[in-house]
N, CA, C and O atoms as a GROMACS GRO file, in nm:
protein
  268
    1UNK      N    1  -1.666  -3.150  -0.726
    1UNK     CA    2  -1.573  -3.090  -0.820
    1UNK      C    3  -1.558  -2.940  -0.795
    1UNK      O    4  -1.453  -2.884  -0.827
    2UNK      N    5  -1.649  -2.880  -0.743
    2UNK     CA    6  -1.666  -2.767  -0.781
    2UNK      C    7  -1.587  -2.676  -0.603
    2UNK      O    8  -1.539  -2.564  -0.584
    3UNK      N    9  -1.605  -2.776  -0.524
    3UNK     CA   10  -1.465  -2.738  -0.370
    3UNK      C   11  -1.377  -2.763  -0.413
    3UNK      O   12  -1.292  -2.686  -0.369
    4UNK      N   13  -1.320  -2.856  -0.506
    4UNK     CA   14  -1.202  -2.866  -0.562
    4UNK      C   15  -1.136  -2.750  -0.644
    4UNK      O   16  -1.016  -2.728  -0.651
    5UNK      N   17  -1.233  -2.685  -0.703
    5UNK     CA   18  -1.171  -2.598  -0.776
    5UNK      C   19  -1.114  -2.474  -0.706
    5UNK      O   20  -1.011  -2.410  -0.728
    6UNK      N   21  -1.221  -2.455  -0.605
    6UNK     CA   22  -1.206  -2.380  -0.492
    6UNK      C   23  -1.084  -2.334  -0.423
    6UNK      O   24  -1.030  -2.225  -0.406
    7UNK      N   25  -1.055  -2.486  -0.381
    7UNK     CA   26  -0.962  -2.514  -0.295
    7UNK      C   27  -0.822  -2.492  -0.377
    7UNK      O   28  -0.724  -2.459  -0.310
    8UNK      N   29  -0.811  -2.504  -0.480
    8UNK     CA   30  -0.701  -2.487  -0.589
    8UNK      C   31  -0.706  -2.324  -0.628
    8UNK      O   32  -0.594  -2.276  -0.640
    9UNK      N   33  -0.786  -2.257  -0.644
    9UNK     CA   34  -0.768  -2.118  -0.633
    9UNK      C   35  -0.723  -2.056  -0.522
    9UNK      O   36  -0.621  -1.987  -0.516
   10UNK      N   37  -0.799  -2.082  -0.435
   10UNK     CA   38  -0.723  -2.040  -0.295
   10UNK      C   39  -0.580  -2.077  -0.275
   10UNK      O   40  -0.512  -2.002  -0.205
   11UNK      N   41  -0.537  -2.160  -0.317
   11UNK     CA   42  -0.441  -2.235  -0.238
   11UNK      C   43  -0.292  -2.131  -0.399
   11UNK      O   44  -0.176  -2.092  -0.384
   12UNK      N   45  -0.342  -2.130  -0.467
   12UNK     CA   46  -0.294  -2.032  -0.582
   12UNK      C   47  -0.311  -1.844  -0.506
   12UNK      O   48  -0.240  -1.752  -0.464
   13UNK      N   49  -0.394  -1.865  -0.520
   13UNK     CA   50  -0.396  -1.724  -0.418
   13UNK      C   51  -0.329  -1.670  -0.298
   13UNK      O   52  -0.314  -1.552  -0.265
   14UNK      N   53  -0.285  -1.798  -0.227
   14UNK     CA   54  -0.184  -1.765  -0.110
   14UNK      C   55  -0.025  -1.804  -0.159
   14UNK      O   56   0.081  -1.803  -0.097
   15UNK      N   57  -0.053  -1.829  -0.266
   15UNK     CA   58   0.122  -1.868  -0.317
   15UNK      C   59   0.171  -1.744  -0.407
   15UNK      O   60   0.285  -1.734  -0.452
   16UNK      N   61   0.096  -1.678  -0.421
   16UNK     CA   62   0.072  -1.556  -0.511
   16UNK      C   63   0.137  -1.444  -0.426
   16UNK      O   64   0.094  -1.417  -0.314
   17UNK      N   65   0.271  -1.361  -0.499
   17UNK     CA   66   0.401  -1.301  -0.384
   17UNK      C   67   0.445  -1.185  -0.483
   17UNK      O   68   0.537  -1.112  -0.448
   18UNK      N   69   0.363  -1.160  -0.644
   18UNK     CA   70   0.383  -1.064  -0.720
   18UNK      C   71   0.363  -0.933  -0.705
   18UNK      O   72   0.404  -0.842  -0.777
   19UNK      N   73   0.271  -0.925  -0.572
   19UNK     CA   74   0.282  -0.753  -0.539
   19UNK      C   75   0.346  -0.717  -0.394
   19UNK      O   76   0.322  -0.618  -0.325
   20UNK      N   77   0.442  -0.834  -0.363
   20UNK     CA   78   0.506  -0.823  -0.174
   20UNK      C   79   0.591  -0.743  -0.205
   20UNK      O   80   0.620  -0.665  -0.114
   21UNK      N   81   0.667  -0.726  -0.339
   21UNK     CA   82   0.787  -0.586  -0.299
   21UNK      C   83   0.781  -0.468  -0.296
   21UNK      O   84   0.858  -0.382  -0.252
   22UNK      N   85   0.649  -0.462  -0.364
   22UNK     CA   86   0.582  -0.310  -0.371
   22UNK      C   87   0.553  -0.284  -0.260
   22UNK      O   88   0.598  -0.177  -0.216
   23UNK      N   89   0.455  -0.381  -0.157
   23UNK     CA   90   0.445  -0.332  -0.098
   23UNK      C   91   0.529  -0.315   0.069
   23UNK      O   92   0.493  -0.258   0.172
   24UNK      N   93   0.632  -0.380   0.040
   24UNK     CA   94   0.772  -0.381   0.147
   24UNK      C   95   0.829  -0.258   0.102
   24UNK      O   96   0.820  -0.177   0.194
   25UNK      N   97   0.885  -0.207  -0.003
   25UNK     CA   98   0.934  -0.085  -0.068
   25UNK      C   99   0.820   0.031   0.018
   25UNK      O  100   0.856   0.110   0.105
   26UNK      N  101   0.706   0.018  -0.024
   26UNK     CA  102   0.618   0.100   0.005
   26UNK      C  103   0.617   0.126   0.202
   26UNK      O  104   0.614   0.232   0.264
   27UNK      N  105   0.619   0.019   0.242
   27UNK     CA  106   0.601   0.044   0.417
   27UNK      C  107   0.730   0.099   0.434
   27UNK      O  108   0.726   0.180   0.526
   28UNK      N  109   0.865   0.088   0.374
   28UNK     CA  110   0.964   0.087   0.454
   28UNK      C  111   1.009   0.276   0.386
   28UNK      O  112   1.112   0.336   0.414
   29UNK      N  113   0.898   0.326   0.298
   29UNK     CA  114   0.955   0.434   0.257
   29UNK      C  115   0.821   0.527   0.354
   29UNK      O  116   0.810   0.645   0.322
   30UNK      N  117   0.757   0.493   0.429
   30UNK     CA  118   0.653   0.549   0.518
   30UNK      C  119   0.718   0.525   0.600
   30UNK      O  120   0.678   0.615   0.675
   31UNK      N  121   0.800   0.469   0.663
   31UNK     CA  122   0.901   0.454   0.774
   31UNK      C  123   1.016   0.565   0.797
   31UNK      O  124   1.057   0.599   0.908
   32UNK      N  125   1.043   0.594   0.727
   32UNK     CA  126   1.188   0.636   0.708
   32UNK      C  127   1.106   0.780   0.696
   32UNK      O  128   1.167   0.881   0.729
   33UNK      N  129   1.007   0.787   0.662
   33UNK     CA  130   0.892   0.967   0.639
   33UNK      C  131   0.876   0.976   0.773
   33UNK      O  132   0.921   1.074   0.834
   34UNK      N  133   0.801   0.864   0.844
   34UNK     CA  134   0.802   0.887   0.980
   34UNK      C  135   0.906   0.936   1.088
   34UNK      O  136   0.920   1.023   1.174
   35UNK      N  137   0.974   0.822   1.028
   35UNK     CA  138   1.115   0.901   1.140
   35UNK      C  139   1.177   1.039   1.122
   35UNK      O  140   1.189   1.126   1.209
   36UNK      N  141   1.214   1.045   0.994
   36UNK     CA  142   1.246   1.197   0.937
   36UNK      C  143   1.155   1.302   0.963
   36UNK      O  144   1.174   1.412   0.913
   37UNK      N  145   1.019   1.273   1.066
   37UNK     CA  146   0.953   1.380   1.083
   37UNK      C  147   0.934   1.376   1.212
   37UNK      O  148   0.874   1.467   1.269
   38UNK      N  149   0.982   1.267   1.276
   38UNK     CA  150   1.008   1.255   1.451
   38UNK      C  151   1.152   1.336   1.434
   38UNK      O  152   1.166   1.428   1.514
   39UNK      N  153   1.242   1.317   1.356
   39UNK     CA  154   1.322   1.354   1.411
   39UNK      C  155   1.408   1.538   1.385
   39UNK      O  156   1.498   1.591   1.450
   40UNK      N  157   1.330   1.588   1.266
   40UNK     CA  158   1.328   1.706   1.242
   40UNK      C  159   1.168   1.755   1.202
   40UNK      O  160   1.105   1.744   1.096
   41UNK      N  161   1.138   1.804   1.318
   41UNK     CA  162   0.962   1.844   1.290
   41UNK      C  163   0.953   1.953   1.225
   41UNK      O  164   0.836   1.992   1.233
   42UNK      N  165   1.040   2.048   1.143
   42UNK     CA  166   1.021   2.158   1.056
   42UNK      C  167   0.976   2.103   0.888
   42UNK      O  168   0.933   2.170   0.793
   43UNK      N  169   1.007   1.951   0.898
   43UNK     CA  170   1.006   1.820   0.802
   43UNK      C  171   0.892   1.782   0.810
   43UNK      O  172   0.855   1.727   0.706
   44UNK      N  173   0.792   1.787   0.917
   44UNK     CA  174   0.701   1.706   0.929
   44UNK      C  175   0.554   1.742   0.834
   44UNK      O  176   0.483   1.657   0.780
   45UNK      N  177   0.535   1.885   0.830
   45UNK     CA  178   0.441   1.899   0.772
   45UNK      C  179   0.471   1.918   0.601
   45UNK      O  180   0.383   1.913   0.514
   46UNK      N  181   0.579   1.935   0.584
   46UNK     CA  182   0.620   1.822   0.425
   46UNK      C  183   0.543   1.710   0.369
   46UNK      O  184   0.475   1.677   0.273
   47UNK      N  185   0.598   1.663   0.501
   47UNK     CA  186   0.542   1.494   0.501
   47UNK      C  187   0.430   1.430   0.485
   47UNK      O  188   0.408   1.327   0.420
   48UNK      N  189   0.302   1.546   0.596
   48UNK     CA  190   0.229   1.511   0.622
   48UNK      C  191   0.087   1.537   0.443
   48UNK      O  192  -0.005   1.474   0.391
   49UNK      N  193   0.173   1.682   0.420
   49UNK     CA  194   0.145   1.728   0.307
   49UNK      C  195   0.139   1.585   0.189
   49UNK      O  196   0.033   1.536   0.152
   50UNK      N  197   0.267   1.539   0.147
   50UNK     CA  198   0.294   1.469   0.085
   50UNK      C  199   0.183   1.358   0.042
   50UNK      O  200   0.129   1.357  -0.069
   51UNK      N  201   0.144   1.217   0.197
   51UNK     CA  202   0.109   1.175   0.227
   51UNK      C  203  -0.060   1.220   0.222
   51UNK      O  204  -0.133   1.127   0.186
   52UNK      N  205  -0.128   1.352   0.254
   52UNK     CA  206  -0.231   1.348   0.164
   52UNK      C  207  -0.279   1.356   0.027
   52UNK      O  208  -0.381   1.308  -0.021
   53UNK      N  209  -0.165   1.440  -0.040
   53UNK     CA  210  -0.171   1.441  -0.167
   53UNK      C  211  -0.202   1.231  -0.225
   53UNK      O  212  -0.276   1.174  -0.306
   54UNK      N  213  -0.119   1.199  -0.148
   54UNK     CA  214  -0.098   1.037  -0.185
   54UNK      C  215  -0.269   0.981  -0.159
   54UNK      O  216  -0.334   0.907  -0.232
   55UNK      N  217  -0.295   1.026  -0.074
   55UNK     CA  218  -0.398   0.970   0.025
   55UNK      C  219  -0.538   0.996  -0.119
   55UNK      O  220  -0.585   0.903  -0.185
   56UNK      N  221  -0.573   1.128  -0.132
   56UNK     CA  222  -0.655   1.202  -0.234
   56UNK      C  223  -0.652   1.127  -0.339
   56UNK      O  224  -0.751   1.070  -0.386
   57UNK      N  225  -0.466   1.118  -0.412
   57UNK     CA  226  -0.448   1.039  -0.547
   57UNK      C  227  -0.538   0.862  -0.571
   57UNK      O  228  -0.572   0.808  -0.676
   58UNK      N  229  -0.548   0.823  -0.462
   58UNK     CA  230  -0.507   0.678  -0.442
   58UNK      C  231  -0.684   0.630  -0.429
   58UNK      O  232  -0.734   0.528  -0.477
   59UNK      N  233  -0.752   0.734  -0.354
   59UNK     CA  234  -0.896   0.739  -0.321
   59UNK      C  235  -0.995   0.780  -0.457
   59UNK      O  236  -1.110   0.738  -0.472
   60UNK      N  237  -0.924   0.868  -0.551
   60UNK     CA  238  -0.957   0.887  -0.695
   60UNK      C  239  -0.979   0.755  -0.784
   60UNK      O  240  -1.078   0.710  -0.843
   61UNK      N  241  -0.850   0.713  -0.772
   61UNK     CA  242  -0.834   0.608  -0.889
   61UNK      C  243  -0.918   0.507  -0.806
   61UNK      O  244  -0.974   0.428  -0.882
   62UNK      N  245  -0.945   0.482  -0.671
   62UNK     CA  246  -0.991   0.344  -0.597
   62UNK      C  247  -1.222   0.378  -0.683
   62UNK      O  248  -1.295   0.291  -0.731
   63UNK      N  249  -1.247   0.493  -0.669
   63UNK     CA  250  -1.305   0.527  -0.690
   63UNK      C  251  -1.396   0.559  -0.862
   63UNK      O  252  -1.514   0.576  -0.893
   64UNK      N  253  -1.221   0.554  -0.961
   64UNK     CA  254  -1.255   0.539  -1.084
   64UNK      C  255  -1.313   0.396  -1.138
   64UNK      O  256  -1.408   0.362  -1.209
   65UNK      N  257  -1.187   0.316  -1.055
   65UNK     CA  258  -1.185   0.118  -1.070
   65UNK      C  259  -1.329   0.072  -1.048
   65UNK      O  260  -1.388  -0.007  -1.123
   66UNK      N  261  -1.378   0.128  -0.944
   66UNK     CA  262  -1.504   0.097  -0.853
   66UNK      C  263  -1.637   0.122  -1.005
   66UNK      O  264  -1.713   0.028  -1.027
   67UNK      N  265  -1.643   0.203  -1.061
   67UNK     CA  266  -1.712   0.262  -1.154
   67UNK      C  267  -1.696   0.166  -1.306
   67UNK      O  268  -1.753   0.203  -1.408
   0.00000   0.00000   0.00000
């Protein structure tokens, strides 16, 4: 009984698609940062700026959850 239940969570767990637009939204707006900083590099350290601020924010809260 108890692989069964298993096997039914898992199988719930891969059908599970409630956080794919976030994170498609999310790659395709690191894309478009990327290119905009290949393609005007006076842009780039904006970017790069940006992207740690994100980096810092994200390592905080991963760090609050953890606690």
């Amino acid at each position: 009984m108890n692989k069964t239940m298993k096997l039914l969570w898992s199988a719930r767990i891969l059908k599970e698609t409630k956080g794919q637009d976030l994170i498609e939204y999310a790659l395709m707006a690191g894309f478009v940062a990327v290119a905009a900083g290949a393609i005007m590099p006076g842009v780039a350290n904006s970017i790069g700026t940006i992207f740690s601020k994100i980096s810092n924010m994200m390592s905080i809260a991963a760090s609050q959850s953890a606690s």
